[in-house]
C-alpha positions in Angstrom: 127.8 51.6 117.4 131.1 50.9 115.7 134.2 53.5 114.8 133.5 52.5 111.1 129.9 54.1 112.0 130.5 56.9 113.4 133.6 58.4 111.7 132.8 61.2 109.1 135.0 63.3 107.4 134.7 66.8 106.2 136.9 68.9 104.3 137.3 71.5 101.7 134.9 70.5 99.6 132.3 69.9 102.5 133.3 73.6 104.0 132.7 75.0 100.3 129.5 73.8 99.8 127.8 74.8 103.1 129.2 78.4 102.1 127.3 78.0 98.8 124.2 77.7 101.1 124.7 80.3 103.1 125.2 82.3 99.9 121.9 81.4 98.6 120.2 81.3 101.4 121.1 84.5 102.8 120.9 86.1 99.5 117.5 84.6 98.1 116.0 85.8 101.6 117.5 89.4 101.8 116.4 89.9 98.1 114.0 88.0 96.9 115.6 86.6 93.7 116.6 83.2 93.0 120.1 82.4 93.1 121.6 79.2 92.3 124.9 77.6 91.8 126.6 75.5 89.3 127.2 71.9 90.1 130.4 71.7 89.4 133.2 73.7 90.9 136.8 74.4 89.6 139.9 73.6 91.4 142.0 76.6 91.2 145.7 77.8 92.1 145.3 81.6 93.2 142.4 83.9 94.6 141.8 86.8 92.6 139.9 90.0 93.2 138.6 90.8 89.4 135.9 93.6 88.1 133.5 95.2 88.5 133.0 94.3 92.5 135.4 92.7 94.0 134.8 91.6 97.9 136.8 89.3 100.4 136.8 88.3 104.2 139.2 86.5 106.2 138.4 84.6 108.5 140.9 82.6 111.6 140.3 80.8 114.5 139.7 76.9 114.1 140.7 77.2 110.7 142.1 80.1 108.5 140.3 80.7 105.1 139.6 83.8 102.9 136.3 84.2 100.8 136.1 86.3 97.8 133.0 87.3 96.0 133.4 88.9 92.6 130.7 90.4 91.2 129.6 92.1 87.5 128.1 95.5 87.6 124.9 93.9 86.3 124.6 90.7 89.0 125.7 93.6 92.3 123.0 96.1 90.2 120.4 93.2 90.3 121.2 92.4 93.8 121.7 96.0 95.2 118.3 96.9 93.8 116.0 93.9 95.0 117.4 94.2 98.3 116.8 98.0 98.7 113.2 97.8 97.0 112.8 94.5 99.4 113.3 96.8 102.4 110.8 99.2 101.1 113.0 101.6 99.5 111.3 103.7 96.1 112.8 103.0 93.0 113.7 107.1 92.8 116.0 106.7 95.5 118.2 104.3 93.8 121.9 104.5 92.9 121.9 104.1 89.3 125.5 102.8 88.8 127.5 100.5 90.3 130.2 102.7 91.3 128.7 104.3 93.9 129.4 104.0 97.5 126.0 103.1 98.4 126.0 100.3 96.5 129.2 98.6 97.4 127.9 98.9 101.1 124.5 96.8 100.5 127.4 94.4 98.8 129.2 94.3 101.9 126.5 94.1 104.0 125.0 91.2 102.4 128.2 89.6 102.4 128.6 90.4 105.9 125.4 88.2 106.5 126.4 85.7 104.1 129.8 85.2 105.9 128.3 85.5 109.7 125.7 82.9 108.2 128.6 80.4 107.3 130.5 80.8 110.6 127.4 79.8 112.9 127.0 76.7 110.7 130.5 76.4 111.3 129.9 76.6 115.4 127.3 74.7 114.8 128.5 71.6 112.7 131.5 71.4 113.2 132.1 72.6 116.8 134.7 75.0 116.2 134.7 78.7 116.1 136.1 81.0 113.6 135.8 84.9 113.6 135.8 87.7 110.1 137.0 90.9 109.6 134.7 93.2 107.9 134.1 92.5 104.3 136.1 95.0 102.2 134.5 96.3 98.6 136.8 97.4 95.7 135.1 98.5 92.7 137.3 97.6 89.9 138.5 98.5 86.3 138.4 95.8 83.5 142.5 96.1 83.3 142.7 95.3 87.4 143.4 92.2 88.8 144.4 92.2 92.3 145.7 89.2 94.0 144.6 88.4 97.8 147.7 86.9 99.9 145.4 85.2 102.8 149.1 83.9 104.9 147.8 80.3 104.1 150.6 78.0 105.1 148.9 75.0 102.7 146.4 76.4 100.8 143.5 74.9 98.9 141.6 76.7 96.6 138.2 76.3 94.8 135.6 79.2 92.1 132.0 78.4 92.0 129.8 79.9 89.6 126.8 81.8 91.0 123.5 83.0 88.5 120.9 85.4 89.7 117.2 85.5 88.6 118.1 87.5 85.5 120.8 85.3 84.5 123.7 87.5 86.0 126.6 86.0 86.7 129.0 86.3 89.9 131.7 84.1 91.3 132.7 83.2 95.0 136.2 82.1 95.8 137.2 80.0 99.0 140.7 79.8 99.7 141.2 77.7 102.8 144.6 75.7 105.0 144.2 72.0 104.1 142.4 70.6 106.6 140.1 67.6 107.8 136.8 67.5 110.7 136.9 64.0 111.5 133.6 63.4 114.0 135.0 61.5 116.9 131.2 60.6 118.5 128.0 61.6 118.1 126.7 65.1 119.0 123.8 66.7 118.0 124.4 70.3 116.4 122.1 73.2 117.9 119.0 74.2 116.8 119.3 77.5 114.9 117.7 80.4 117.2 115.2 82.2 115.3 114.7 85.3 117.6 111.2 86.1 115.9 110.1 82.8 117.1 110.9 83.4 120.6 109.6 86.8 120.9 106.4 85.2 119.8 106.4 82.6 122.2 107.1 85.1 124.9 104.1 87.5 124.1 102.1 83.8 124.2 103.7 83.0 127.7 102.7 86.2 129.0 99.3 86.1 127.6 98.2 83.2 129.4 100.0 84.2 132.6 98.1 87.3 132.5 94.4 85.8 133.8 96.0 83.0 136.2 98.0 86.1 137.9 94.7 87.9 137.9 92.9 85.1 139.4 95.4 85.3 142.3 95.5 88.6 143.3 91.5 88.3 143.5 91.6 85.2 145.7 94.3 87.4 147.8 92.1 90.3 148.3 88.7 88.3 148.6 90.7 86.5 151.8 92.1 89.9 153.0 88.4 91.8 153.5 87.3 88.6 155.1 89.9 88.7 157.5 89.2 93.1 158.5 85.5 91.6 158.3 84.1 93.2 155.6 
């Protein structure tokens, strides 16, 4: 197999969408709604934290980035909701505005997921490893706007538009260094562990195991009487 073959490139725009997807995945999962993202993305100059929920990470290691999540009352009241009433919570137990602390912790929770979702693709797929601080959630007036300095020594920047179920609107910002991943051979990136799956196949495994174990022990005392001559 030639260089030519072999040699891929990922950058920004590579890194950006596989957050997109952990978004989405992560999200859709955790509350059952649909969320999707525009196809088009916008090149932008700053990161901003803007109302009503504004979240960020930063992340370092391999690569230095910050993600920002800024969310309407109506898309984190969507999303704070279907995840609660997902996880079997009554609709009487609710927070019923978007201010409260409760709900800017589901936020940051499911951010925290989203983000720890992103970095094992990262470990994964690109054989690096970065770490992230714990989300932080400000909930914001309409006249705030609070800029995020991430100590990026040559920034990129990118928004991408995010809709729920209900048509709510939110947008996620990745601010990362300019870099490239350039794959120097082939490798094949590791399986994703689903820890459901292997407790399964454990309680299998020891199912089966159970008679063949039996079988010996019998065969062990059978042979024991004979020998006392019983």
């Amino acid at each position: 197999m030639s260089d030519k073959a072999i040699s891929t490139v990922q950058g920004t725009d590579e890194l950006l969408v596989s957050l997109c997807n952990s978004v989405t995945r992560v999200l859709n999962v955790a509350t059952t709604c649909q969320i999707q993202y525009s196809g088009m993305v916008q090149r932008i100059k700053k990161t901003y934290l803007k109302p009503e929920i504004g979240c960020f990470v930063l992340f370092d290691g391999g690569f230095s980035g910050l993600v920002i999540i800024n969310f309407s009352a109506a898309a984190a009241m969507e999303l704070y909701r279907s995840y609660l009433l997902n996880m079997g919570m009554s609709e009487s137990d609710l927070a019923s505005s978007h201010t409260s602390d409760e709900v800017s912790n589901v936020m940051g929770e499911l951010m925290n997921q989203v983000v720890g979702d992103f970095t094992g693709k990262v470990r994964r797929e690109l054989q690096t490893h970065i770490t992230q601080n714990q989300p932080k959630m400000l909930v914001l007036n309409k006249q705030v706007q609070l800029s995020v300095d991430a100590n990026l020594d040559n920034p990129e920047a990118r928004r991408v538009t995010f809709y729920t179920a209900a048509n709510n609107i939110f947008y996620l910002e990745l601010a990362v260094d300019s870099t490239e991943f350039i794959k120097l051979h082939e490798f094949d990136a590791d399986e994703v562990i689903d820890p459901d799956a292997i407790i399964a196949q454990a309680g299998t495994s020891g199912a089966r195991s159970t008679p063949s174990a039996s079988s010996t022990n019998d065969t062990e005392t059978e042979a024991l009487l004979k020998s006392l001559g019983m």
